[in-house]
C-alpha positions as a LaTeX table, in Angstrom:
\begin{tabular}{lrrr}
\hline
Residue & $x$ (\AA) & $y$ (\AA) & $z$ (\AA) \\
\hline
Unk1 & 0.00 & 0.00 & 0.00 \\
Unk2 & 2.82 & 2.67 & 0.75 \\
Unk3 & 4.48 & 1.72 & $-2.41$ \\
Unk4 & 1.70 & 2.57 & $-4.50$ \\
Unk5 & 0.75 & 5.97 & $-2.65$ \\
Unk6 & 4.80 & 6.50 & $-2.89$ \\
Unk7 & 3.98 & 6.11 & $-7.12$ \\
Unk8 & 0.75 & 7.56 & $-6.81$ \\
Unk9 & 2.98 & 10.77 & $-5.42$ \\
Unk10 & 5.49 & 10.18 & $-8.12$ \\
Unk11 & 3.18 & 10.50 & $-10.68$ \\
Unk12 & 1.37 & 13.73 & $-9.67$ \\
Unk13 & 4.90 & 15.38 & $-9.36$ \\
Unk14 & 5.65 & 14.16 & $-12.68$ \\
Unk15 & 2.74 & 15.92 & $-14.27$ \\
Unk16 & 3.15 & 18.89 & $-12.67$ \\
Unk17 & 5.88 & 19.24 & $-14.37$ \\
Unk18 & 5.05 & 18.75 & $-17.44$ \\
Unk19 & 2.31 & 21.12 & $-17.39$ \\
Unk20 & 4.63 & 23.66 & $-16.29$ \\
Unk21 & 6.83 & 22.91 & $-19.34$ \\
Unk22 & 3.79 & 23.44 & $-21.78$ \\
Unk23 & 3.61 & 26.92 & $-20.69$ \\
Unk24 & 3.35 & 29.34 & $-23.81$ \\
Unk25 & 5.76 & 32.08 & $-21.96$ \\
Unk26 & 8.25 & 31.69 & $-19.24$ \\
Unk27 & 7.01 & 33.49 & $-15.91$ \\
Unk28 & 8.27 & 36.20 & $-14.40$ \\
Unk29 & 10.19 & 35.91 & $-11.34$ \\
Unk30 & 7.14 & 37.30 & $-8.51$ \\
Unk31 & 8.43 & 39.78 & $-5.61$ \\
Unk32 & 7.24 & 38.62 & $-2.10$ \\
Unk33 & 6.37 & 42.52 & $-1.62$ \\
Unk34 & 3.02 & 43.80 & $-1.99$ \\
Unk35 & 2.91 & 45.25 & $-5.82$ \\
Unk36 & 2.46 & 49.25 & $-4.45$ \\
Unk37 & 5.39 & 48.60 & $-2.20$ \\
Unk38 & 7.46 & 48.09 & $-5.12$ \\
Unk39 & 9.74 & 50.78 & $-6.65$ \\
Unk40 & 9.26 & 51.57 & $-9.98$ \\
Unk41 & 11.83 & 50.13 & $-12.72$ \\
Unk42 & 13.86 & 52.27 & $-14.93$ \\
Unk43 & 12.89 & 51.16 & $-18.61$ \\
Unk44 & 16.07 & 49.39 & $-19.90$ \\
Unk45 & 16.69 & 50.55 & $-23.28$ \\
Unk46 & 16.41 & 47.27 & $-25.83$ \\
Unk47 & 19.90 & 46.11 & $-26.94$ \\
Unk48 & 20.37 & 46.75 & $-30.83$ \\
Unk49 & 19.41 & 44.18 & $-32.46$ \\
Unk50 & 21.92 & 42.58 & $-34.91$ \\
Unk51 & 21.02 & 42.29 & $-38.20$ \\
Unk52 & 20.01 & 38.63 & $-39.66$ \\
Unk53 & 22.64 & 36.98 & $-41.63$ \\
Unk54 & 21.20 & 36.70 & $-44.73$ \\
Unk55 & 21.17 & 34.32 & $-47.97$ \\
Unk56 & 24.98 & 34.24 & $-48.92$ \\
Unk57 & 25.98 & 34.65 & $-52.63$ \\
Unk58 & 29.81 & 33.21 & $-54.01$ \\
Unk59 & 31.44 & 33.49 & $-56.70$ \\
Unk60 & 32.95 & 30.05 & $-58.09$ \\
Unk61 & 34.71 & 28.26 & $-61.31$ \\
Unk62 & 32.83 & 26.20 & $-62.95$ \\
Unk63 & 33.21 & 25.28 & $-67.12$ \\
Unk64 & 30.98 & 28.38 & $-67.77$ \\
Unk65 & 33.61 & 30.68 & $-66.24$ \\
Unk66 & 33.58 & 32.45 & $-62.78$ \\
Unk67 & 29.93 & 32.24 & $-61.66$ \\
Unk68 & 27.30 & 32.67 & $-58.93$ \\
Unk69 & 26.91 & 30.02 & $-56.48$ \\
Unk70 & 24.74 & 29.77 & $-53.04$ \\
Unk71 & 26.85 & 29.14 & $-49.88$ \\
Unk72 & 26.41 & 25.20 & $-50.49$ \\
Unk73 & 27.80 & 25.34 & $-54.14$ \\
Unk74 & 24.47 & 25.10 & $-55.88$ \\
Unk75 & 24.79 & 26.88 & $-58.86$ \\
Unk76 & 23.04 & 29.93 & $-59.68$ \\
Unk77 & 20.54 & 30.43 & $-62.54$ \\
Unk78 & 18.36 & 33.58 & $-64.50$ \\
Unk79 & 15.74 & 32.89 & $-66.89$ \\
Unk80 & 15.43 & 35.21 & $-70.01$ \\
Unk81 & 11.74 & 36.18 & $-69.65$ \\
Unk82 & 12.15 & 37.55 & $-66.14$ \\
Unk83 & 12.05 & 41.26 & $-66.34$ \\
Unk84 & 14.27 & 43.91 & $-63.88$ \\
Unk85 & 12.93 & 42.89 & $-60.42$ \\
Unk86 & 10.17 & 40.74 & $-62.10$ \\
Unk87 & 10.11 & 37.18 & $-61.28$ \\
Unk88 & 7.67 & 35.16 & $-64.15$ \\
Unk89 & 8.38 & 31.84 & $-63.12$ \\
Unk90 & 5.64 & 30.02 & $-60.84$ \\
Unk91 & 4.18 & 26.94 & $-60.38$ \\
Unk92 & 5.24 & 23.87 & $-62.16$ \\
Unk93 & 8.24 & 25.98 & $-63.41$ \\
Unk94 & 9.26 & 27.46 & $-59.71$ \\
Unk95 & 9.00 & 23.28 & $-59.17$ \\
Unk96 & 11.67 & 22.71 & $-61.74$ \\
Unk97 & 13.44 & 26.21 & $-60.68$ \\
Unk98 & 12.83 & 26.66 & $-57.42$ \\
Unk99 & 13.69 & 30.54 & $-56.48$ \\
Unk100 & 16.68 & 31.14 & $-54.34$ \\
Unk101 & 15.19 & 33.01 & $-51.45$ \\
Unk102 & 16.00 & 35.78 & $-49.13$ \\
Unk103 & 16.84 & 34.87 & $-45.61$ \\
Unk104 & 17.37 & 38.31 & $-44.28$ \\
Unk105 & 19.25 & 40.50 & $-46.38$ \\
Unk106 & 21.51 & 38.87 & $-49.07$ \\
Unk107 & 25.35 & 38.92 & $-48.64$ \\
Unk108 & 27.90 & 39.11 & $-51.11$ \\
Unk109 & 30.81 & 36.57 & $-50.79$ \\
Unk110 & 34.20 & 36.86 & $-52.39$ \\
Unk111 & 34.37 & 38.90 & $-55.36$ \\
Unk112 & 30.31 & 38.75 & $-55.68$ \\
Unk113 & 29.00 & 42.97 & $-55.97$ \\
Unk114 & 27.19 & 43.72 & $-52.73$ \\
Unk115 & 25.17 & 46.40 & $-55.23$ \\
Unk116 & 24.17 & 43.94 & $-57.32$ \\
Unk117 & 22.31 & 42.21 & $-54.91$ \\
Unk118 & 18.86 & 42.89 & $-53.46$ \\
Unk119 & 15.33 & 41.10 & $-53.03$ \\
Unk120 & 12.19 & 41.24 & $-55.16$ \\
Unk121 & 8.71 & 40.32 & $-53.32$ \\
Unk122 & 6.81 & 36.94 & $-55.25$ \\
Unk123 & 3.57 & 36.53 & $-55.30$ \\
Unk124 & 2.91 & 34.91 & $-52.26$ \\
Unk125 & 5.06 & 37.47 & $-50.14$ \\
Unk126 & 8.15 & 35.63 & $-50.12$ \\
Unk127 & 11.55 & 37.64 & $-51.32$ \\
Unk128 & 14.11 & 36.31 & $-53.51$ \\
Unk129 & 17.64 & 37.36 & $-54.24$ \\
Unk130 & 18.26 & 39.16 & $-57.08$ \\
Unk131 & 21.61 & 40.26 & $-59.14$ \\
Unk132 & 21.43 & 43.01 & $-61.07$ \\
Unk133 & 17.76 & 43.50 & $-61.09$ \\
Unk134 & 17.26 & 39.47 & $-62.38$ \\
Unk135 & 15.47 & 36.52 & $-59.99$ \\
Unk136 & 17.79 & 34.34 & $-58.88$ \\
Unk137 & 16.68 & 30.01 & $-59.23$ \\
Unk138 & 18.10 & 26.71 & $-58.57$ \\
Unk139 & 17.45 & 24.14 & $-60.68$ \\
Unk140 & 16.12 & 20.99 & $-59.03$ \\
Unk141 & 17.72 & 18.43 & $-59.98$ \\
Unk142 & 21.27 & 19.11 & $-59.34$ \\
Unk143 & 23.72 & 18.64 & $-56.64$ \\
Unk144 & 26.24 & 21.03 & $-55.55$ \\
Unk145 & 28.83 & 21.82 & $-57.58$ \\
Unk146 & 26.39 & 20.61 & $-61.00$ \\
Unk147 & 25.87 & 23.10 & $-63.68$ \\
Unk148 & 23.31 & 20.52 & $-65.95$ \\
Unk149 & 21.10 & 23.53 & $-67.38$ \\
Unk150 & 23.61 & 26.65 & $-68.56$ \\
Unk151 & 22.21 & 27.81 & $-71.77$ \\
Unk152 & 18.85 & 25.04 & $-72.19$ \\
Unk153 & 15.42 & 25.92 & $-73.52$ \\
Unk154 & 13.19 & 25.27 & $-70.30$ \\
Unk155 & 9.74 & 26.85 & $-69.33$ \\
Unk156 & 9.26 & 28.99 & $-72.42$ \\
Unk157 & 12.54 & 30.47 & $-72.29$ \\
Unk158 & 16.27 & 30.06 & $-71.71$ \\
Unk159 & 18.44 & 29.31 & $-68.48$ \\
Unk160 & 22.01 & 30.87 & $-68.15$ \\
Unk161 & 24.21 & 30.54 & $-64.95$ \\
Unk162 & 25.26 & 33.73 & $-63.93$ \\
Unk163 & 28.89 & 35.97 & $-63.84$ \\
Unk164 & 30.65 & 38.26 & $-61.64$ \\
Unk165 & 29.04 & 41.36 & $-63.35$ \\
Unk166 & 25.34 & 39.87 & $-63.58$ \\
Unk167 & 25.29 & 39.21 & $-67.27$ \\
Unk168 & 24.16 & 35.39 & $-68.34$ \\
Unk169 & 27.66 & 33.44 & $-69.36$ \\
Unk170 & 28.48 & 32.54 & $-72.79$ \\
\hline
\end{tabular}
């Protein structure tokens, strides 16, 4: 009989617990004083916040020439029909091409043009990195380090990896 009150106590302490971990916030540390007795607190001024590392954008060799890269080594594509800060590619083709997007702001790797690179909004709200005013893409079905779709009729249009100074490689 003791050892199951001894379990039964066990148990309860157990899921108090575990309700307390389900909590949506932590809570505050309370003061034993009465809340009037309580001097008021200077407002702490918030530290600056930091800004987000963003998408990273490298410059690489590949057979094309120097050429733009993610951080992982997948290459880097634009598609002709895009316009200047105009993405045209969605659905099944964003599928095939999926955008490269913007995790904070973009940053420029070795011997990429930080004012090349900036973010257009899609559609659905999402940004994308863009290099000299053109969407940036993947293609899908490549690993790093793969360049399978430089200059290839895709989607309506043509695919070109991309160079130093933003203009499609030969």
């Amino acid at each position: 009989m003791l050892r199951m009150a001894r379990i039964s106590a066990l148990l309860v302490a157990g899921l108090l617990a575990l309700a307390a971990c389900g909590e949506d916030e932590p809570s505050a540390p309370r003061s034993e004083a009465p809340a009037e007795a309580q001097e008021p607190e200077q407002e702490a001024a918030p530290p600056a916040a930091k800004p987000k590392p963003g998408t990273k954008i490298v410059l690489a060799g590949s057979d094309f020439g120097s050429m733009l890269y993610d951080s992982r080594k997948q290459a880097i594509y634009v598609f002709e029909l895009d316009g200047k800060d105009k993405p045209v590619c969605y659905g099944e083709c964003a599928t095939a091409w999926p955008p490269v997007y913007a995790k904070g702001e973009p940053v420029a790797g070795r011997g990429v043009r930080k004012s090349l690179l900036g973010a257009v909004k899609r559609r659905d709200g999402r940004r994308q990195v863009t290099y000299a005013g053109k969407p940036l893409y993947f293609y899908a079905h490549e690993g790093p380090g793969q360049v399978l779709c430089h200059n290839v009729n895709l989607n309506g249009g043509l695919w070109w990896v991309v160079g130093p100074s933003g203009e499609p490689r030969p």
